[in-house]
Structures are given as C-alpha cells and as structure tokens.
N, C-alpha and C positions, 0 to 999 in steps of 0.2 A: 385520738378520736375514739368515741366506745361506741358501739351497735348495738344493739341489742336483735338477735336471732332466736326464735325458738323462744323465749323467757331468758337465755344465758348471753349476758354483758359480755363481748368479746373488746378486744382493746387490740390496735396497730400501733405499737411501740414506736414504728419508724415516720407513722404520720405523725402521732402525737409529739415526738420528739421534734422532728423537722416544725412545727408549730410552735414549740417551745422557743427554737433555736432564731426562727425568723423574726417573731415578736419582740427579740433581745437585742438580734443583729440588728435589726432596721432602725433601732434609734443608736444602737453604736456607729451606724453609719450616719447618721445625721447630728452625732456629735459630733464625727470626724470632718462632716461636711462644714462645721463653722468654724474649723481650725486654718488660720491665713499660712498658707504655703510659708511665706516669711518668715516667721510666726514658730516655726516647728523644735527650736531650741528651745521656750518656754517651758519653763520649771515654775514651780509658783514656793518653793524655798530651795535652798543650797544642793541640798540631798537628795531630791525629787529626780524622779526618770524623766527627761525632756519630753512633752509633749507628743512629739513627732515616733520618738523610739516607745514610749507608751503602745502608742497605737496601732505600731506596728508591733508590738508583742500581741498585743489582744489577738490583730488576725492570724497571726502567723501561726499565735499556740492552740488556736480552735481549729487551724488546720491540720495542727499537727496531733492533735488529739483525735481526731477525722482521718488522717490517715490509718494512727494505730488501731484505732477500733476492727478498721479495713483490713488489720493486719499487716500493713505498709509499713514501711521504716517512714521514721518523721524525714521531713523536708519543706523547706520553704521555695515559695514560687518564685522572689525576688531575690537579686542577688543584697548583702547588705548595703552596697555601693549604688546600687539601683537607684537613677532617681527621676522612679515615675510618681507623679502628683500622687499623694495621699489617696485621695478619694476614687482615685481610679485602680490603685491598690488595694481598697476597702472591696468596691465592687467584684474586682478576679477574686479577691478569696472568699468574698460571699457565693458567689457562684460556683467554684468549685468545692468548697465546705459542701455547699449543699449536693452537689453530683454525689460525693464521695457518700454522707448520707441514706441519700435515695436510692445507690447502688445497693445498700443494704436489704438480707432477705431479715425475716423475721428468727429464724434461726441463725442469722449469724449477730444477732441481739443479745444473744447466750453463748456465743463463743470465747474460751478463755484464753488472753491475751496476754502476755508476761510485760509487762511494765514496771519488772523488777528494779532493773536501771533508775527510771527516774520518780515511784512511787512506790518500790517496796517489796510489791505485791503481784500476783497474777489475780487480774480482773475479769469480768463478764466486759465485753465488746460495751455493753449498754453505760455498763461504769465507768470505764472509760470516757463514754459521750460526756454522761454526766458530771464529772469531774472536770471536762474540757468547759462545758457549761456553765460550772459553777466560777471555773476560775475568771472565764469572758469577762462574768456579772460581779466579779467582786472588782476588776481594775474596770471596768464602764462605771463603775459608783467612782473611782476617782478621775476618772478623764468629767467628769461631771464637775466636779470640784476645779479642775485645770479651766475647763471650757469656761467655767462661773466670773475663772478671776484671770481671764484673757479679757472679759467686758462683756460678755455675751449673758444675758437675764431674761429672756426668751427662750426658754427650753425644753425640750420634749419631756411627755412624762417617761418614769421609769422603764417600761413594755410598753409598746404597740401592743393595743386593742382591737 
C-alpha cells in the first residue's frame, strides 16, 4: 500500500506484502477447496506429487518461509500423519501465515536471516517472504493443472482481485 505524505510516496512493505500474499492464498484455497477428500492420491502422471501432499507442501512451505523471515526455526503445524480434512489445514495455516506476517515491524523487513542451509545465502527477512511467495505461486499454477484434470473446469482466475 503507497500514501503519499508531504509530496513523498511512503510504501508499508508488510501491508503491501500481506495483500500480495492474501490474493494468492485465497484461490489456493479454493483450489484446495475442490479437491474430494477421496480423491487426495491423485497424481495426474506416474512421477507427479499426489495431490493431497502437493497441497500440503504449498502451506506448509509458506509457513515455513513465514516463520524464518520471523527468525523462527521452520515447523509445521500438522503432524505428517495428521488427518485433519485438507481445507481445514489450508485455513490454520492461512491464518497463522498471516499472524506470523502481521507480527512483523517494518524494520524487521530488513533484517538479515541466514537461510544458508536451505538457499545458500543470508537474505533480507523481506526475501525470504518473497521467495516463500514466489515458490506458493509457482506449485498453485500446478495444483491448477491437478485440479483441471480431477474434472473440475470451473476455476478461479490466477489472483483474487
């Protein structure tokens, strides 16, 4: 989100990101939401990630990109054995993604995170986001693909508007 104050454009990184991350999230939840419980083995060739564990990657790793940013060690909210419905899994970790977010100040946007381990590097808190972001939207274009050829041809556009 940008103001403008005084003539000088100021930017809140952690609204504009939480905006970012909502408009992505909400149709990955409404892909998840037309995936049949039954249904969660579904691979759509030999090699493919089951459906089900798909989808639980997505939230799991935009949680755990949401923690580091926070500084947190990653951690999943569910155990692997868990078996709470899908879409009620989709909801806890959209809600807590977003706490973990919104806990953020605007300086800790710019805090450097070591994410050596599993990207190399030490990042900016915000890079971090972002790369958790980027990777959400690159397996929601293929849970898109799953969802197409489960029979579902009714589907949301890319982002919520």
């Amino acid at each position: 989100m940008k103001m403008t104050i005084g003539g000088i454009t100021v930017s809140n990184r952690k609204e504009d990101f939480l905006a970012t991350f909502r408009a992505h999230r909400k149709v990955t939840n409404d892909l998840i939401a037309l995936i049949d419980e039954k249904k969660l083995d579904f691979a759509p060739t030999d090699t493919s990630m089951p459906v089900g564990k798909l989808a639980n990657h997505i939230l799991e790793a935009t949680y755990m990109f949401a923690r580091l940013a926070n500084n947190q060690s990653p951690a999943k909210l569910f155990d692997d054995d868990d078996n709470t419905e899908l879409k009620s899994k989709a909801s806890t970790y959209t809600q807590e993604t977003e706490k973990l977010i919104a806990s953020m100040s605007e300086e800790d946007f710019d805090k450097t995170i070591d994410v050596s381990d599993m990207l190399g590097e030490k990042l900016p808190a915000e890079k971090v986001l972002e790369t958790g972001m980027h990777h959400e939207i690159h397996h929601k274009g293929q849970l898109f693909v799953y969802v197409r050829a489960m029979g579902h041809d009714d589907l949301p556009y890319y982002v919520s508007l």
